[in-house]
C-alpha positions in Angstrom: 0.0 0.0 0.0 1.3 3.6 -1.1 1.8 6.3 1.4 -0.7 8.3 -0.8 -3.8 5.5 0.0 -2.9 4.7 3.6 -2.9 8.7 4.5 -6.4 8.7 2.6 -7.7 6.2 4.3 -6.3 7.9 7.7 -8.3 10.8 6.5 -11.4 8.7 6.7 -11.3 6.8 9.4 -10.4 10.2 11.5 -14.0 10.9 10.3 -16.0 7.7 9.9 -14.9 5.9 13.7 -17.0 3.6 14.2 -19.3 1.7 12.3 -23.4 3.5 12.5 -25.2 0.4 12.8 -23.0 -1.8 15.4 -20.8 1.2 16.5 -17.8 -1.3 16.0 -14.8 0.9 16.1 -13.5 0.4 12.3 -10.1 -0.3 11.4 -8.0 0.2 8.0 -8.2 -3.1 6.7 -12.1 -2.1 7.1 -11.2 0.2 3.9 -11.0 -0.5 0.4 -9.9 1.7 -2.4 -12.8 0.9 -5.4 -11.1 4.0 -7.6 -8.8 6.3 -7.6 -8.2 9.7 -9.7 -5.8 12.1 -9.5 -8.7 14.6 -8.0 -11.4 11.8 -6.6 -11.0 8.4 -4.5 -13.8 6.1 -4.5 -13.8 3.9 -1.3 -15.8 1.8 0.7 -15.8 1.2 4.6 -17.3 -2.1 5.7 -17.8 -3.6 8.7 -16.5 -6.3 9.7 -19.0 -7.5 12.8 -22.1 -6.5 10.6 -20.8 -6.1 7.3 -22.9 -2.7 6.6 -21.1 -0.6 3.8 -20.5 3.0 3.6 -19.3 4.3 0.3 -16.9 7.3 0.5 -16.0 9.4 -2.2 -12.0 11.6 -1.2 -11.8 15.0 -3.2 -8.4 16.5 -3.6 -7.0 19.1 -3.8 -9.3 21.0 -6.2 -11.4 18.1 -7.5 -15.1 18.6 -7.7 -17.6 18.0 -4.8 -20.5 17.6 -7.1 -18.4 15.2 -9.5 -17.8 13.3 -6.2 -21.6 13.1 -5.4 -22.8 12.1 -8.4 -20.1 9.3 -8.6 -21.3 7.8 -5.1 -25.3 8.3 -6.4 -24.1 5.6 -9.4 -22.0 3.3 -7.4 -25.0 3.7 -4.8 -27.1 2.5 -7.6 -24.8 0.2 -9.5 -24.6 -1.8 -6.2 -28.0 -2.1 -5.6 -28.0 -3.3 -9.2 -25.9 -6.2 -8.9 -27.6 -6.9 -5.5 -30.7 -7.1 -6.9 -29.4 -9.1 -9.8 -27.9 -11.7 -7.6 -30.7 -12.1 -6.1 -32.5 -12.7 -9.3 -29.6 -14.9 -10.7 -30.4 -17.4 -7.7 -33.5 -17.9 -9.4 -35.7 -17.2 -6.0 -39.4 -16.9 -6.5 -40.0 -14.2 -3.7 -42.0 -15.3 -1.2 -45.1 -14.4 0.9 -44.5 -11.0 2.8 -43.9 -11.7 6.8 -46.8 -10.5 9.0 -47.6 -9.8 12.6 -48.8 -13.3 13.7 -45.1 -14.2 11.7 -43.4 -12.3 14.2 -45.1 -13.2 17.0 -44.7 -17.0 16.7 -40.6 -16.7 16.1 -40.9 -14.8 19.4 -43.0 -16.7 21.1 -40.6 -19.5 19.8 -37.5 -18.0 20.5 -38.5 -17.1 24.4 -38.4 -21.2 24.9 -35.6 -21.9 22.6 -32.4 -22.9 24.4 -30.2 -22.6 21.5 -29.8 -26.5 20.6 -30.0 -26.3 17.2 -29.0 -30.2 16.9 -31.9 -31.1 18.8 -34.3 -28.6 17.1 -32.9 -30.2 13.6 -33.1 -33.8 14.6 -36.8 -33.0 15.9 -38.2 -32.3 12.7 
C-alpha cells in the first residue's frame, strides 16, 4: 500500500470511527480503495461484525464536490444493481410477505428456545 492511500484512508477513518449500525470501532483493513483519480478516490468502509457498507468518495485538492456526489449516487445504484441481480440470478421466487402473527410465533418461539440447534434439527 502507497503512502498516498494509507494517508487517505487515515483521513477517513479520523472521520468515519466507528461503524453507524454496530458502532464497532473500524479499522484500515475495514477500507477499500474501489477508484482512484488524481482529483477523486472512491472507497468503501465495511464492517466487519455487521458487514454494513459506507461508500466514501476523497476529493483532492481541487477536485469537484458535485463530481464526487454524483459518482457515489451511481456506485449507490450500481450496487444495488448487482444486488438485486444476484438475487434474481439465484432464481428465487419471492416469497409471501412476513406478518404480525409471523413475528409473533418466532418470538414466542424463540423465548423457549435454548439454542440447541441439533436437537431442534433432529426433531423435525
Amino acid at each position: 500500500m502507497d503512502t498516498s492511500e494509507t494517508q487517505i484512508k487515515r483521513i477517513v477513518l479520523d472521520r468515519m470511527e466507528r461503524c453507524s449500525v454496530c458502532h464497532r470501532g473500524f479499522e484500515t483493513d475495514d477500507v477499500h480503495v474501489l477508484s482512484r483519480k488524481s482529483d477523486m478516490w472512491m472507497l468503501m468502509v465495511s464492517c466487519s461484525e455487521c458487514h454494513a457498507r459506507n461508500f466514501v468518495a476523497a476529493v483532492i485538492g481541487d477536485g469537484d464536490a458535485e463530481e464526487a456526489q454524483l459518482a457515489l449516487r451511481r456506485l449507490g445504484e450500481e450496487h444495488i444493481r448487482s444486488r438485486d441481480s444476484i438475487e434474481l440470478e439465484a432464481g428465487d421466487e419471492p416469497g409471501e410477505p412476513v406478518t404480525i402473527d409471523d413475528v409473533l410465533d418466532m418470538h414466542e418461539f424463540l423465548q423457549g428456545f435454548d439454542g440447541d440447534f441439533q436437537a431442534l434439527f433432529r426433531n423435525s
